[in-house]
C-alpha positions as CSV (number, residue, x, y, z in Angstrom):
1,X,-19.4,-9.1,-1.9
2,X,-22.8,-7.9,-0.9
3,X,-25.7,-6.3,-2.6
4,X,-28.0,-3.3,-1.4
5,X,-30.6,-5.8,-1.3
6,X,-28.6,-8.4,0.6
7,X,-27.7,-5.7,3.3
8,X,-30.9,-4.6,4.0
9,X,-32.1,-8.7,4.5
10,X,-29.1,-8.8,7.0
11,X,-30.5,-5.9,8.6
12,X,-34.2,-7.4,8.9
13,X,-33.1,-10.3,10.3
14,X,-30.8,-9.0,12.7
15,X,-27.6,-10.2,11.2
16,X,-25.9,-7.0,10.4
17,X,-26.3,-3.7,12.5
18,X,-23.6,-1.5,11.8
19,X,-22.0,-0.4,8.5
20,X,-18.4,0.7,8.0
21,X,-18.0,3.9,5.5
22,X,-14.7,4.3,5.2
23,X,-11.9,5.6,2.8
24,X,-8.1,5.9,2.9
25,X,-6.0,9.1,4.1
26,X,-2.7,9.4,3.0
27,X,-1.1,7.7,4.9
28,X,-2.9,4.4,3.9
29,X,-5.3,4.1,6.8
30,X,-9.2,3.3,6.7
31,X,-10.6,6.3,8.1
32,X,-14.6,6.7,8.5
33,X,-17.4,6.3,10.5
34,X,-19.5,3.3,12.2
35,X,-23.4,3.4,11.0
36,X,-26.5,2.4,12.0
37,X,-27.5,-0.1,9.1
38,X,-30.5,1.1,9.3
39,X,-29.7,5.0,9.3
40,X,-26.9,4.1,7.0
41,X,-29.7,2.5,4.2
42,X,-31.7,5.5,5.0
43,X,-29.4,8.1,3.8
44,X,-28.6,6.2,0.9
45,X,-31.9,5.7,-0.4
46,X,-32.0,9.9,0.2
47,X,-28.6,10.0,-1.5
48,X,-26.5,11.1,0.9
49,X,-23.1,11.1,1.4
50,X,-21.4,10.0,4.5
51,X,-19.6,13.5,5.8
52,X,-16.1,13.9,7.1
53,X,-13.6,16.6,7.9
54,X,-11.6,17.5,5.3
55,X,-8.5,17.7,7.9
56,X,-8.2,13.9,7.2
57,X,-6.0,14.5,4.5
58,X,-4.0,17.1,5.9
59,X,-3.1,15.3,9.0
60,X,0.2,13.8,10.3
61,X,0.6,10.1,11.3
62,X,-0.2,11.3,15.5
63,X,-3.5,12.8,13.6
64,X,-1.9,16.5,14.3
65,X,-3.3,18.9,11.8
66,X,-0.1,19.9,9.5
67,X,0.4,23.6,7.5
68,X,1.0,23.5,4.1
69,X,-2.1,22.0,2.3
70,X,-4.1,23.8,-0.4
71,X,-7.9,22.2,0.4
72,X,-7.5,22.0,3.9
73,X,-6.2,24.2,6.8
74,X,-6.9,26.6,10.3
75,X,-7.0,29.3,7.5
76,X,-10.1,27.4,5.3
77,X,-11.7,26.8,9.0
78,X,-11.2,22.8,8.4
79,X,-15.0,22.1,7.1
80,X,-16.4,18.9,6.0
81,X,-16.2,16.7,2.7
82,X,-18.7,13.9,1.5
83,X,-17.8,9.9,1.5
84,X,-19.8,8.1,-1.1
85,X,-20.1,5.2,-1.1
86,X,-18.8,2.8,-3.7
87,X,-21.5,0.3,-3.7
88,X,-19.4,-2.2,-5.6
89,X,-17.1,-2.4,-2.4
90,X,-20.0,-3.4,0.3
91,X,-18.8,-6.1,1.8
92,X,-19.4,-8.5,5.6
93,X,-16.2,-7.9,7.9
94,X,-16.4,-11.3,9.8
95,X,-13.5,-9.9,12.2
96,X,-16.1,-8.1,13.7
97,X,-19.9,-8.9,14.4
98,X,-22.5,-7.6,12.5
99,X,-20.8,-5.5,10.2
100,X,-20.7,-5.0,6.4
101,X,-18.1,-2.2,5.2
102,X,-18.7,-0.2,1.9
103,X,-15.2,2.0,0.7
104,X,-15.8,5.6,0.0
105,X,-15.2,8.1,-2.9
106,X,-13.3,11.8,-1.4
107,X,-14.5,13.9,-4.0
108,X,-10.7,16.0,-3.8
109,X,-8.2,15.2,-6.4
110,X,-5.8,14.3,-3.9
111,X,-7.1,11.5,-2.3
112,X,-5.5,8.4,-2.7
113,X,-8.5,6.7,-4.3
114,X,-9.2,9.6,-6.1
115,X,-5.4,9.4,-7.6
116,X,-5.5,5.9,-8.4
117,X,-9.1,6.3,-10.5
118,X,-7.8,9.4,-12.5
119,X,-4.9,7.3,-13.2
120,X,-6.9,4.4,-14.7
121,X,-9.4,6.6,-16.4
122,X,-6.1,7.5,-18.8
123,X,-5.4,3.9,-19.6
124,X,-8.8,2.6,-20.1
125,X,-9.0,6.4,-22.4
126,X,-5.9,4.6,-24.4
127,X,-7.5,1.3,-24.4
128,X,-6.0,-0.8,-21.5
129,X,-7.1,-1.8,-18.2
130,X,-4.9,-2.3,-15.5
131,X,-4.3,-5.4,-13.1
132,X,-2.2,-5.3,-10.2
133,X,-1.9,-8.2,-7.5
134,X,0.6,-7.1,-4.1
135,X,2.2,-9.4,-2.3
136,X,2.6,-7.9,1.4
137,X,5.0,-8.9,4.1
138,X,4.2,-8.6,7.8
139,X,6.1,-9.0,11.1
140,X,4.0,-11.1,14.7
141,X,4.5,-10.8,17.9
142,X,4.1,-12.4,20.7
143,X,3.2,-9.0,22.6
144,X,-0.2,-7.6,22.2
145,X,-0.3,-3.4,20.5
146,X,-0.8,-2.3,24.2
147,X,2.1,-4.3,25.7
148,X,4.5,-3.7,22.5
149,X,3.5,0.2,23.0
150,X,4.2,-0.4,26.9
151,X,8.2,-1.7,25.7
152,X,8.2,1.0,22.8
153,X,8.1,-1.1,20.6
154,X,11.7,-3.1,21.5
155,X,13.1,-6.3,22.3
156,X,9.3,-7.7,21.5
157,X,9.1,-11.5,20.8
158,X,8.8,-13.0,17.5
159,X,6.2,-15.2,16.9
160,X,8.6,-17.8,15.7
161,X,12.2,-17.5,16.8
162,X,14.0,-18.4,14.2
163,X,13.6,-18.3,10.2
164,X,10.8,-19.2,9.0
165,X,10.7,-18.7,4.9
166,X,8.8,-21.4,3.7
167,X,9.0,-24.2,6.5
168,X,5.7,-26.0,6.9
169,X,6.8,-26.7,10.4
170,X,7.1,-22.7,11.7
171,X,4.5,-21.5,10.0
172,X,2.3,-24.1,11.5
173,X,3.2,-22.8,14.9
174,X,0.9,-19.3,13.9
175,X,-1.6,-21.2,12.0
176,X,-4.2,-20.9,14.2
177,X,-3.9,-17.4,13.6
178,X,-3.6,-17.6,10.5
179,X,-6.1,-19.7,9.1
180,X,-8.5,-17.6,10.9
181,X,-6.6,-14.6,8.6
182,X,-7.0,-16.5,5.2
183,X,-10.6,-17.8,6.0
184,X,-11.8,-14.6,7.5
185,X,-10.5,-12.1,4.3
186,X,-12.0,-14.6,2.2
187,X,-15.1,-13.9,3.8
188,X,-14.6,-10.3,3.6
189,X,-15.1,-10.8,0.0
190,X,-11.0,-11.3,-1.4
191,X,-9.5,-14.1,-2.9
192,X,-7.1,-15.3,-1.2
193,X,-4.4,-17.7,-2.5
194,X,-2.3,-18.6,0.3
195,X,0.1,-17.3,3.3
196,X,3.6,-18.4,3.8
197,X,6.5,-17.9,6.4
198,X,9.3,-15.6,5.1
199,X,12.4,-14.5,5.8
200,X,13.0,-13.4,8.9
201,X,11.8,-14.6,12.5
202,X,8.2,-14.3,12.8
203,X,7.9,-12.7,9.6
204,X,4.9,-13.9,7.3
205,X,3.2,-12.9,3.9
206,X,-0.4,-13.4,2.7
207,X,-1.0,-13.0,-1.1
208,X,-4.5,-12.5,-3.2
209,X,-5.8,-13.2,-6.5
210,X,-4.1,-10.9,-9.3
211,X,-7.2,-8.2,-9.8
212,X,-8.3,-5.0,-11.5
213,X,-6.0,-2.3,-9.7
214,X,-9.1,-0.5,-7.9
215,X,-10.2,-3.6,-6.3
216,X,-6.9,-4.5,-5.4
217,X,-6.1,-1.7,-3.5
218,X,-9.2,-1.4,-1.8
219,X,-8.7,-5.4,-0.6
220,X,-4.9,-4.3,0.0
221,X,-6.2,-1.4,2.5
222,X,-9.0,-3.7,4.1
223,X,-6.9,-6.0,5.0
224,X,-4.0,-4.3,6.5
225,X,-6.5,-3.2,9.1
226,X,-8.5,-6.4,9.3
227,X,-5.4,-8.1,10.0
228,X,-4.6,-5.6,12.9
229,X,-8.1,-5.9,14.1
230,X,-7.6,-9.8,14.3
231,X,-4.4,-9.7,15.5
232,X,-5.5,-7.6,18.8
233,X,-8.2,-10.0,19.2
234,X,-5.9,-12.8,19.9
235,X,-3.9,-10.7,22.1
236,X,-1.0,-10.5,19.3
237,X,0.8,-7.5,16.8
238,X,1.8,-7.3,13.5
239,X,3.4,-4.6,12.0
240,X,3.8,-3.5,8.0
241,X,7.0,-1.4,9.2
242,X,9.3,-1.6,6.1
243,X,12.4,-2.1,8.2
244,X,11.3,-2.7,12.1
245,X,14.8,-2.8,13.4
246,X,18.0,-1.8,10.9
247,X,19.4,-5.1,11.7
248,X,16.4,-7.4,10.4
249,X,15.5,-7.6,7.0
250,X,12.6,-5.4,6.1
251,X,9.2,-6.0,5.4
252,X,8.3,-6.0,1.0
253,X,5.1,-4.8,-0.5
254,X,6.2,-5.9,-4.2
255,X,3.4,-5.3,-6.5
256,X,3.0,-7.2,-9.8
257,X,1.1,-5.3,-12.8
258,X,0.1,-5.6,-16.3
259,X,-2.1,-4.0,-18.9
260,X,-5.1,-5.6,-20.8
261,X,-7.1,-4.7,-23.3
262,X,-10.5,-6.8,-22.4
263,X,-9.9,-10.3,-22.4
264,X,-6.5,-10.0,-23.9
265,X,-2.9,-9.3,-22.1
266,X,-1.5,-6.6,-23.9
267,X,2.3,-8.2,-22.7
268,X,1.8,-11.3,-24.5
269,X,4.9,-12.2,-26.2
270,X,7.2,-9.5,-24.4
271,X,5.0,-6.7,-27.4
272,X,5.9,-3.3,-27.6
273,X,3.5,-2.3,-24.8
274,X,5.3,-4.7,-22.5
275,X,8.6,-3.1,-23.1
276,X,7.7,0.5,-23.4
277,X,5.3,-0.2,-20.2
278,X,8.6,-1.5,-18.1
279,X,11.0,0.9,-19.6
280,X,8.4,4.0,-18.1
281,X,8.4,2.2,-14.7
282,X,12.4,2.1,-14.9
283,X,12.6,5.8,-16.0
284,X,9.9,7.2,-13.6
285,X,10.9,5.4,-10.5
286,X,13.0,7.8,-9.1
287,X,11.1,11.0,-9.7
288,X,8.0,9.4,-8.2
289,X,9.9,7.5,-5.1
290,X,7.6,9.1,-2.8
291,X,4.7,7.4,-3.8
292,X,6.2,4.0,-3.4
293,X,8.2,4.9,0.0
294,X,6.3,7.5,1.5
295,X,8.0,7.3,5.0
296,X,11.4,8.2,6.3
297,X,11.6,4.2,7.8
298,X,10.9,3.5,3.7
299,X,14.2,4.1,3.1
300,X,16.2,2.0,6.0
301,X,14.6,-1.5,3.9
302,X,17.0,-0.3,0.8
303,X,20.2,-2.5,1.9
304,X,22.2,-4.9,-0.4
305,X,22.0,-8.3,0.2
306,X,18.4,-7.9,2.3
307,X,16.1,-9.0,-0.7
308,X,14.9,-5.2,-1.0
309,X,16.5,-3.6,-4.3
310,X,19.1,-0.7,-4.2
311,X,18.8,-0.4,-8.0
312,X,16.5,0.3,-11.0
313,X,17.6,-2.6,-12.8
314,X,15.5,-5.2,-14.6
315,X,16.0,-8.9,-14.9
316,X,13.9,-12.4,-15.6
317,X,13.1,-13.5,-12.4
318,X,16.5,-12.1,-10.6
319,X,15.5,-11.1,-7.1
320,X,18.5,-8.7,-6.9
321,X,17.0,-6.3,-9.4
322,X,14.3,-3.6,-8.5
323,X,12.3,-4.5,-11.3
324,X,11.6,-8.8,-12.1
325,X,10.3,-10.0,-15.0
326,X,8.3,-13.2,-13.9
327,X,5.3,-15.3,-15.6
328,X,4.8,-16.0,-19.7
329,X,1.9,-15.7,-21.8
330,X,-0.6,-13.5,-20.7
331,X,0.8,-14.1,-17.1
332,X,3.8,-12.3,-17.9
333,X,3.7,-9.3,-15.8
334,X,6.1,-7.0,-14.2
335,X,7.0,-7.6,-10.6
336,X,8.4,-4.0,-9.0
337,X,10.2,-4.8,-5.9
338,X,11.2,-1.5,-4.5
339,X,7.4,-0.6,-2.4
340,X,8.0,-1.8,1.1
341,X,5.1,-3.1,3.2
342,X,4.5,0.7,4.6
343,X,3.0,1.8,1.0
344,X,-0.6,3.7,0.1
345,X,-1.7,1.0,-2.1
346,X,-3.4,3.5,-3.8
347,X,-0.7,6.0,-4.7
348,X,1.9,3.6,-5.4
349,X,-0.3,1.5,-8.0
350,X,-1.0,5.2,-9.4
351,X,2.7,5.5,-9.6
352,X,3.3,2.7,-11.1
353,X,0.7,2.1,-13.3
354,X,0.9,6.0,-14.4
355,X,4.9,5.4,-15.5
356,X,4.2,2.4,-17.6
357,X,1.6,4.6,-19.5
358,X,4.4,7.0,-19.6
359,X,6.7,5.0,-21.2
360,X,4.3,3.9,-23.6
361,X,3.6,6.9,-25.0
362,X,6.8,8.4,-25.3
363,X,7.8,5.4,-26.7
364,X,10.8,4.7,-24.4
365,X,13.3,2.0,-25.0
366,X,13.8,-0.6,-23.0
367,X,17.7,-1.2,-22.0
368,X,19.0,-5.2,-22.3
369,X,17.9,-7.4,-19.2
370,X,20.5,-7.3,-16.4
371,X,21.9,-10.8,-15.2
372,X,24.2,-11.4,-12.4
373,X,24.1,-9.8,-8.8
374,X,22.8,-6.0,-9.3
375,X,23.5,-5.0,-5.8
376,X,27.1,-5.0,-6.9
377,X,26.6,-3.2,-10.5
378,X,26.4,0.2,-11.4
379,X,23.2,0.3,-12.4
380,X,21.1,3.7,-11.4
381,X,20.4,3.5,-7.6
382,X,16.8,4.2,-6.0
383,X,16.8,7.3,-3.7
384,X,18.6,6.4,-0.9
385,X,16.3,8.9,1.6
386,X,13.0,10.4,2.1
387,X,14.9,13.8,1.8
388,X,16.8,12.7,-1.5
389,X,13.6,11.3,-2.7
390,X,12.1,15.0,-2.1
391,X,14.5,16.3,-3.9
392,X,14.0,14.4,-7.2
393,X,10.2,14.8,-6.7
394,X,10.9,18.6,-6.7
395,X,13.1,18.6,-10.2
396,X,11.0,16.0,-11.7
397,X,9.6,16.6,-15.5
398,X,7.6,14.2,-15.2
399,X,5.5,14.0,-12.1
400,X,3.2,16.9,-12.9
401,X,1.8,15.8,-16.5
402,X,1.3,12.1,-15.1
403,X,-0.6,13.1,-11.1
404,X,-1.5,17.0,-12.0
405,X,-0.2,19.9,-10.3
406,X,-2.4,19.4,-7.0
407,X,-1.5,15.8,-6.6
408,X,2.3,16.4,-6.7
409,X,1.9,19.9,-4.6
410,X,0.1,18.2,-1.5
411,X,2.5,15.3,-1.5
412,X,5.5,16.8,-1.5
413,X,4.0,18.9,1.3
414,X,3.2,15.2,3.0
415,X,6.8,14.5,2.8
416,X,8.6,17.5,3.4
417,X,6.6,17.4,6.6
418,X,7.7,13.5,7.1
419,X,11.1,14.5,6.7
420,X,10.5,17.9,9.2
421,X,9.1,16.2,11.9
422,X,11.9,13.6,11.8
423,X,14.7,16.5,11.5
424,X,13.1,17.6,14.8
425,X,12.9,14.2,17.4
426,X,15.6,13.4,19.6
427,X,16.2,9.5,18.6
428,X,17.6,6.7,20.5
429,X,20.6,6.3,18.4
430,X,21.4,9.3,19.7
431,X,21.5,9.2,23.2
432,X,22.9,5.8,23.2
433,X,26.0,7.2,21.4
434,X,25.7,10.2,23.3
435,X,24.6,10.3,26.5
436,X,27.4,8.8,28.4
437,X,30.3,9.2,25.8
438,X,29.8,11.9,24.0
């Protein structure tokens, strides 16, 4: 990471010139502005905050301003809100020459950042802190963005043709990519353990260190783009589509967490908190599926027999089951394996990590562990659409106390405007089922 101090060297001496200030809009992408180091150390020995339009979190993913939303609309005349920076987030980029990035703090409720930090303040208020460590899956391509766009995005070329889950071999074949990846989001301040092929032609994953939940989404958001950014720079794309193509397997985003009070894991020895934490992720996970699938594609990964879950069972180590139970001592963690690769990092920690504190407070029992194949049992399914998923969202009793009112309100708006927007497009399926036969 980088200090004030250490910024403003790099800006004497000519190695940085241009500062990031960015933050995340709903949809999970680093929004913000390029600065003038110099202007940008300016304004924050002033103390001024970075300004933005508010329409950034009212916007659709084409960036068309959407009806709906209490803070920000044609009504409200669209006006401005500050970015401040989180000085604990500055940090060199070396994807990109002589820039430093710093995340920003929305002062708005429902920002995802915003979300996530309310969340934690009412664990650390009980006496826990939360860790979280997400393990994201990606797709390459041979095609660069503007030739994939050019195709619309079909019949592109995996990087790898074949397989690749694990094998030294294939994997090797993107490593110069790759290694660039791993060394350069070290450099960007993460701590990255490793990458590894996965389970589908040209399908990879890259995994960090187990961290504090604010840090690890902010890394999870940085690199999602950094890793785009790279990736047009060698003339390549990657995508964090949760399913890219219904007859692929889709693309995870499972995210391991546990509470800690200090120094000490609060799961040690599968404890109360450990069950009553697991049994409120179990019992919240429907009512709160738009958090952790945001997008009507979210919902396409959920197929048995693809390594995404259909259910909300739990099991040691059983990669059938939505929730795993992996790790022992004060590694033993929950592993929730129902967030594709498409997830606000933000939001669906705050999800999470907001239905464990759930479960511990009401106290909530924890059912036996499920063993076997849970595709095939009749354990509770996960929404099985973005529409069903609004509708649970809509009846839930539990959603307001644990996100407030305003958080709830503006995304359900989000995702009755997903699912609108979707209702309304003419798709491909259709016309080739249509257009000559039907």
């Amino acid at each position: 990471m980088l200090t004030v101090d250490e910024l403003r060297a790099d800006v004497e001496r000519g190695a940085i010139d241009t500062v990031i200030a960015a933050f995340t809009d709903m949809q999970g992408r680093l929004m913000g502005k390029r600065l003038h180091a110099e202007f940008f150390l300016d304004e924050l020995g002033a103390g001024h905050d970075v300004e933005g339009c508010n329409y950034l979190l009212a916007l659709d993913m084409e960036m068309d301003p959407q009806p709906g939303y209490a803070m920000a609309s044609w009504e409200r005349g669209y006006g401005d809100f500050g970015l401040k920076p989180d000085l604990a987030t500055l940090r060199r980029i070396p994807w990109h020459d002589g820039t430093a990035l710093v995340i920003c703090d929305v002062d708005v409720p429902v920002s995802p950042r915003q979300v996530l930090k309310a969340v934690l303040e009412r664990a650390a208020a009980a006496g826990y802190d939360a860790k979280v460590g997400s393990e994201l899956e990606f797709f390459m391509f041979r095609e660069s963005f503007e030739e994939a766009r050019a195709k619309h995005y079909r019949d592109l070329t995996p990087s790898v043709p074949y397989i690749l889950d694990y094998n030294i071999l294939a994997s090797g074949y993107d490593e110069p990519f790759l290694r660039r990846v791993r060394n350069e989001m070290q450099g960007a301040g993460m701590i990255v353990e490793g990458s590894k092929g996965e389970a589908w032609p040209g399908q990879h994953e890259l995994n960090f260190k187990y961290a504090d939940a604010l840090k690890a989404a902010d890394d999870h958001a940085i690199f999602k783009t950094g890793l785009k950014a790279i990736a047009h720079q060698h003339g390549v794309s990657v995508t964090f589509m949760a399913k890219p193509d219904h007859t692929w397997v889709g693309s995870s985003c499972h995210i391991h967490s546990s509470l800690w009070r200090g120094d000490d894991a609060a799961f040690t020895g599968e404890s109360d908190v450990f069950k009553q934490y697991l049994a409120g992720q179990i019992a919240c996970a429907a009512e709160l599926a738009v958090f952790v699938a945001p997008t009507i594609n979210s919902y396409k990964r959920f197929a048995a027999g693809s390594w995404a879950p259909t259910t909300l069972a739990w099991g040691y180590d059983n990669r059938t089951c939505g929730f795993r139970i992996v790790g022992h001592g004060a590694s033993l963690r929950t592993e929730t394996r129902i967030p594709g690769a498409d997830a606000n990092p933000y939001l669906a920690f705050a999800a999470l990590i907001a239905s464990g504190l759930h479960g511990i407070d009401a106290g909530l029992e924890l059912e036996p562990a499920f063993e076997g194949n849970a595709y095939e049992s009749d354990v509770e399914r996960f929404p099985h659409s973005l529409r069903d998923a609004i509708a649970r969202l809509e009846q839930s009793a539990v959603a307001r106390p644990l996100l407030g009112d305003e958080v709830v309100d503006h995304y359900l708006n989000y995702a009755r405007t997903e699912q609108r927007l979707f209702d309304e497009v003419v798709t491909c399926y259709e016309r080739e089922r249509l257009f000559e036969r039907g």
